[in-house]
C-alpha positions, -999 to 999 in steps of 0.1 A, spaced: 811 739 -286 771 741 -281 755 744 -251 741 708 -254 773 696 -255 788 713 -230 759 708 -205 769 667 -216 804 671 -207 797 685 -176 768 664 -166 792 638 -174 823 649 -153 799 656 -123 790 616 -124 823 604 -128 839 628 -94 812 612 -72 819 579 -88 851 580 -78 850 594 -41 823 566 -38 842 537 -55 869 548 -57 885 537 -34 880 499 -38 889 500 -76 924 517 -68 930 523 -30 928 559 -17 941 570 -51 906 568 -65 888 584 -40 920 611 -45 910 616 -75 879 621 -74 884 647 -43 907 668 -69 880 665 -95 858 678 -69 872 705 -58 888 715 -97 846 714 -108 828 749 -108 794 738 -101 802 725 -61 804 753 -37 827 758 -8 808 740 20 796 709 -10 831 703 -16 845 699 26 812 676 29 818 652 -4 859 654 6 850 650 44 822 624 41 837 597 18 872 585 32 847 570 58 819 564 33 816 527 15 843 526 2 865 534 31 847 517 52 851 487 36 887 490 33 891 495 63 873 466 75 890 441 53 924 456 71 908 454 106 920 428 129 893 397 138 892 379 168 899 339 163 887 313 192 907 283 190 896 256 211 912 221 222 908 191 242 935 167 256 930 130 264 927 134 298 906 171 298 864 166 306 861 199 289 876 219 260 900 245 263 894 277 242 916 306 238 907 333 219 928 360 200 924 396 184 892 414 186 865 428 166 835 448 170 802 433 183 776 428 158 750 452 177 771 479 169 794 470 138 760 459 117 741 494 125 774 517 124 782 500 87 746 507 78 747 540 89 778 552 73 764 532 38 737 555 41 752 588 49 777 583 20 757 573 -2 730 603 10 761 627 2 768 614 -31 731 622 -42 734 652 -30 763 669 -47 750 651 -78 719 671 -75 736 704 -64 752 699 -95 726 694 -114 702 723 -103 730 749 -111 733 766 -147 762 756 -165 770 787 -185 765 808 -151 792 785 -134 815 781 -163 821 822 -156 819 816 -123 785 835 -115 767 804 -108 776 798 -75 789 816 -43 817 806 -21 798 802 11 
């Protein structure tokens, strides 16, 4: 296979790992992002400490994140007035997090994931193919 080639395959498995620990996730539920954590840590070009931050980072990146917010319980306020009642009566059930902090702390983790997945892309990236493919190209620092 030329080196062209080669460099294309691997260019082109790098994209499709942090694909899937980004999306993952939401196209097939923690088995995506499983994936893609396996493909991580199978690919030569990510070193030790790339590989805990891209498997450590994502379960609570996007994806997660949004998972876990569909499966979150909300509050609901019912509210109700008899005949003889001046003012409604509301009861309110469940709970969810305040928008001061649930709005910043989504944006934050939306950020920092997707900050991590341009990262590893780029690690991989800088690093010479042929040098990793016999496993000179990176250390395991």
């Amino acid at each position: 296979m030329t080196d062209d080639r080669r460099l294309d395959r691997q260019r082109r498995y790098d994209t499709v790992t942090v694909l899937l620990l980004m999306v993952g996730g939401l196209v097939l539920p923690f088995v995506g992002w499983l994936v893609g954590v396996g493909m991580l840590w199978a690919g030569p070009r990510w070193t030790r400490r790339e590989k805990l931050l891209g498997t450590l980072v994502w379960p609570l990146g996007p994806g997660g994140l949004l998972l876990l917010a569909a499966l979150l319980p909300t509050s609901t306020e019912v509210c109700s007035r008899g005949p003889h009642e001046p003012a409604p009566r509301c009861t309110t059930t469940g709970w969810s997090l305040p928008a001061w902090l649930g709005v910043p702390a989504f944006g934050a983790v939306v950020v920092v994931g997707l900050a991590v997945g341009l990262f590893l892309i780029v690690r991989a990236r800088r690093r010479d193919p042929r040098a990793s493919a016999t496993g000179r190209g990176i250390s395991a620092r």
